[in-house]
C-alpha positions in Angstrom: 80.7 71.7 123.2 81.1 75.1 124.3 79.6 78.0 122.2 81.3 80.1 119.6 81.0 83.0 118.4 82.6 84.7 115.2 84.2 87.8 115.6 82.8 90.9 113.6 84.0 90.9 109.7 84.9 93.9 108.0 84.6 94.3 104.8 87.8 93.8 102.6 88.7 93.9 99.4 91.2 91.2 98.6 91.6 89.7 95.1 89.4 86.7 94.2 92.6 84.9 92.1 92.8 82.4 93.8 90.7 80.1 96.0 90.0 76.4 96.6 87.7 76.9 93.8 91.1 77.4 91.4 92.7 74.6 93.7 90.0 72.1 93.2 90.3 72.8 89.4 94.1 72.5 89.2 93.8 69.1 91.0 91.6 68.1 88.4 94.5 68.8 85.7 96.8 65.6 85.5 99.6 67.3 83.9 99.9 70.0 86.5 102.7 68.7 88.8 101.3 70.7 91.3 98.3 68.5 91.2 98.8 66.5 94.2 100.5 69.0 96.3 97.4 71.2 96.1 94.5 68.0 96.9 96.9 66.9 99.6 96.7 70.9 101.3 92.5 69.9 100.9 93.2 67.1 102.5 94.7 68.4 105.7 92.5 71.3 105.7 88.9 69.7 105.3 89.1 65.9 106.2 87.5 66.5 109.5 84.2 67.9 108.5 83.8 65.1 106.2 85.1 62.6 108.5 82.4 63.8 110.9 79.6 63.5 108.6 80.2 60.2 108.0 80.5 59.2 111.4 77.4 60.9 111.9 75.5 58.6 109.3 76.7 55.4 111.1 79.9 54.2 110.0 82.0 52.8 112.5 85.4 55.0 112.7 88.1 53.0 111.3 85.2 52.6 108.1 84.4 56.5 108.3 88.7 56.9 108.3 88.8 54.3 104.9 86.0 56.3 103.3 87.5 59.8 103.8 90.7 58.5 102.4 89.4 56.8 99.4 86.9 59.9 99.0 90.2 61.9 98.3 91.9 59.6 96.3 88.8 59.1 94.1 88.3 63.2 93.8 91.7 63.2 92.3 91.2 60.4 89.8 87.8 60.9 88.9 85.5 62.6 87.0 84.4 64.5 89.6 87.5 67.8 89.4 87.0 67.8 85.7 83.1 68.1 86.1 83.9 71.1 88.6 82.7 74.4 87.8 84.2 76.8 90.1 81.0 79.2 88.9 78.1 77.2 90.2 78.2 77.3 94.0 79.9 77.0 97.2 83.0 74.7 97.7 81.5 73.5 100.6 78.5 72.4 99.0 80.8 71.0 96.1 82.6 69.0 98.3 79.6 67.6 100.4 77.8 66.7 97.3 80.9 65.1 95.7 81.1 62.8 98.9 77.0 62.2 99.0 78.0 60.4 95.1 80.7 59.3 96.2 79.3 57.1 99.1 76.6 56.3 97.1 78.0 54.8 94.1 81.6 54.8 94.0 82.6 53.5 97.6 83.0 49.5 96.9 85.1 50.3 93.9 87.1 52.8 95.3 87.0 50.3 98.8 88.6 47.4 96.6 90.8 49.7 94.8 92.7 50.9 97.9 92.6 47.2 99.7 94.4 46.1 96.6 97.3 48.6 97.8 96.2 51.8 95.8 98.7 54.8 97.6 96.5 56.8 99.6 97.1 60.8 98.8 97.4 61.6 102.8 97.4 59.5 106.0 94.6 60.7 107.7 95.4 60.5 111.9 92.1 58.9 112.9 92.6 58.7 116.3 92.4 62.8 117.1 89.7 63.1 114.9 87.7 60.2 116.6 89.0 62.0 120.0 87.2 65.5 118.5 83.9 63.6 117.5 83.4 62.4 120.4 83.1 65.9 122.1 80.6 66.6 119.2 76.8 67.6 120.2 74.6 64.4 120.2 72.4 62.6 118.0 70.2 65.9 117.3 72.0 67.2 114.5 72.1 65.6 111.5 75.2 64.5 109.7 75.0 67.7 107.2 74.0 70.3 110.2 77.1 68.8 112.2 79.3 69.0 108.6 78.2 72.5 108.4 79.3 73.3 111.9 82.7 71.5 112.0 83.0 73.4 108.5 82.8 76.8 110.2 84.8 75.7 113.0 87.6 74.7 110.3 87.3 78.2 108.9 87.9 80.0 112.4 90.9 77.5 113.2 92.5 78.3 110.1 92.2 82.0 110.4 93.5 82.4 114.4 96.4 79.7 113.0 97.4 82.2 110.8 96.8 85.1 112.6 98.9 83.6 115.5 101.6 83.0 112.4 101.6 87.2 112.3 101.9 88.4 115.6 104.9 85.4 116.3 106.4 86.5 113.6 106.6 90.7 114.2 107.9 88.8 117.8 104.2 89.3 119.7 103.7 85.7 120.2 103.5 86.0 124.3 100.5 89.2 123.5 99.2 87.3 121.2 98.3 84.4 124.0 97.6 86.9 126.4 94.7 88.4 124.1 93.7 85.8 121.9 90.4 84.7 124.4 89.0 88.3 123.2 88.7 86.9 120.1 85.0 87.3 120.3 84.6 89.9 121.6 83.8 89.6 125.1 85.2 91.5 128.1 88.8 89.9 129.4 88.5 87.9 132.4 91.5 89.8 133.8 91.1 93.2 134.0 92.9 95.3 131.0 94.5 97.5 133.8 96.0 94.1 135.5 96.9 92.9 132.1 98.8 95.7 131.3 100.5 95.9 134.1 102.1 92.0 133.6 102.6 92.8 130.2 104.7 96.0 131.0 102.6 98.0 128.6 99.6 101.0 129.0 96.5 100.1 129.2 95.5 102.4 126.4 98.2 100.4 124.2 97.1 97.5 125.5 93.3 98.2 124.8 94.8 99.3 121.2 96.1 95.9 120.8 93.1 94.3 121.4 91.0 96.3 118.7 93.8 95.2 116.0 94.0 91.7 117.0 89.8 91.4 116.4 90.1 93.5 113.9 92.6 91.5 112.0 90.9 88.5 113.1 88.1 89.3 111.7 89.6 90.4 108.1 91.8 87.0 107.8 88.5 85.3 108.7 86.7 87.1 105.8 89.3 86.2 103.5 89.3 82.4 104.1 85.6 82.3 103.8 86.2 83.9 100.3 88.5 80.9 99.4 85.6 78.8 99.4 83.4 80.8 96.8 82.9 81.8 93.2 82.5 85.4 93.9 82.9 87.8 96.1 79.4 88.9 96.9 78.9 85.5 98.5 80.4 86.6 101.2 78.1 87.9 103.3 75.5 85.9 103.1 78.0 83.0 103.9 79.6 84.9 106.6 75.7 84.8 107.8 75.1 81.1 107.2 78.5 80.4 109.5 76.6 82.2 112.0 73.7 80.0 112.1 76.2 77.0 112.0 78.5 77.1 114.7 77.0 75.7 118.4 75.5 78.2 120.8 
């Protein structure tokens, strides 16, 4: 896998009313109609990390795909969203420890359960995610070090998704692909004065660009790490342990 690095992360202030915390809690609520909506958004955004831990402790992948599945289904219907406080520690620790019990106790119910036609919340598309695991690092890391790392991978995805989601839509989708490998801040391949030049733009304007787009970058990247925890002066110190995660 090639190495990442995360961009630097200013400090922001952005208001802590809403997170996956609040999400996870709301999910838990079974007369908020918006129940299932938000769990499904989970769904799409953190199945992979989980799917990959699993893999990693053995399971064969259409068995990792059925555990993942019934893992959400049985986080929506069980005890474990009303149990949730959003006060105690990280959502990615949440979640990880939710699926530990989960697998441990709870899988042959939940297994018969869904064979007996039980709706799954979200089709899970197995087949890229078995494609992605098996570019993963090998058998060194354990299943939670490789959870941690597909985690912070998960985080940086979302955050250049939506900062690609800004620049199309102010109608700087073509500078946006031009500049988005300096996203860690290394030195362009192509020479800023060559850039510029295909670009029809200055190189000073150009070089301009660039600082917004990492400096954005970095400030949607703070703020999705924030989702997943209970108070702002977390941050850091996750930012830190995101670090340590991702491959070298």
């Amino acid at each position: 896998m090639q190495a990442v690095k995360l961009p630097s992360v200013p400090a922001c202030h952005g208001a802590f009313n809403s997170t996956h915390w609040s999400v996870v809690l709301q999910a838990g609520d079974a007369a908020s109609p918006q129940a299932g909506e938000a769990l499904e958004e989970l769904c799409r955004t953190y199945w992979y990390p989980l799917y990959a831990y699993v893999r990693r402790r053995g399971y064969a992948p259409e068995d990792a795909q059925d555990l993942t599945q019934a893992f959400f289904l049985h986080l929506l219907q069980g005890p474990f969203l009303t149990r949730a406080d959003q006060t105690k520690g990280k959502f990615r620790s949440y979640l990880l420890g939710a699926f530990e019990h989960f697998l441990a106790k709870e899988w042959r119910r939940a297994h018969r359960q869904k064979r007996g036609g039980r709706r799954a919340i979200v089709a899970l598309d197995a087949e890229p995610g078995e494609d992605r695991y098996s570019l993963e690092p090998g058998c060194e890391l354990t299943p939670e070090t490789l959870y941690n790392q597909t985690w912070a991978l998960t985080l940086l995805e979302k955050a250049i998704t939506a900062l690609q989601a800004e620049w199309v839509a102010a109608d700087k989708g073509r500078l946006f692909e031009e500049l988005k490998s300096l996203l860690d801040g290394e030195r362009p391949e192509t020479p800023y004065s060559d850039l510029a030049v295909r670009l029809g733009m200055g190189e000073g304007a150009l070089r301009m660009a660039a600082h917004r787009l990492r400096k954005r970058y970095g400030q949607l990247l703070r703020e999705e790490i924030a989702q997943t925890l209970a108070s702002p002066d977390e941050i850091d110190a996750e930012i830190r342990f995101l670090f340590a995660a991702l491959p070298r």
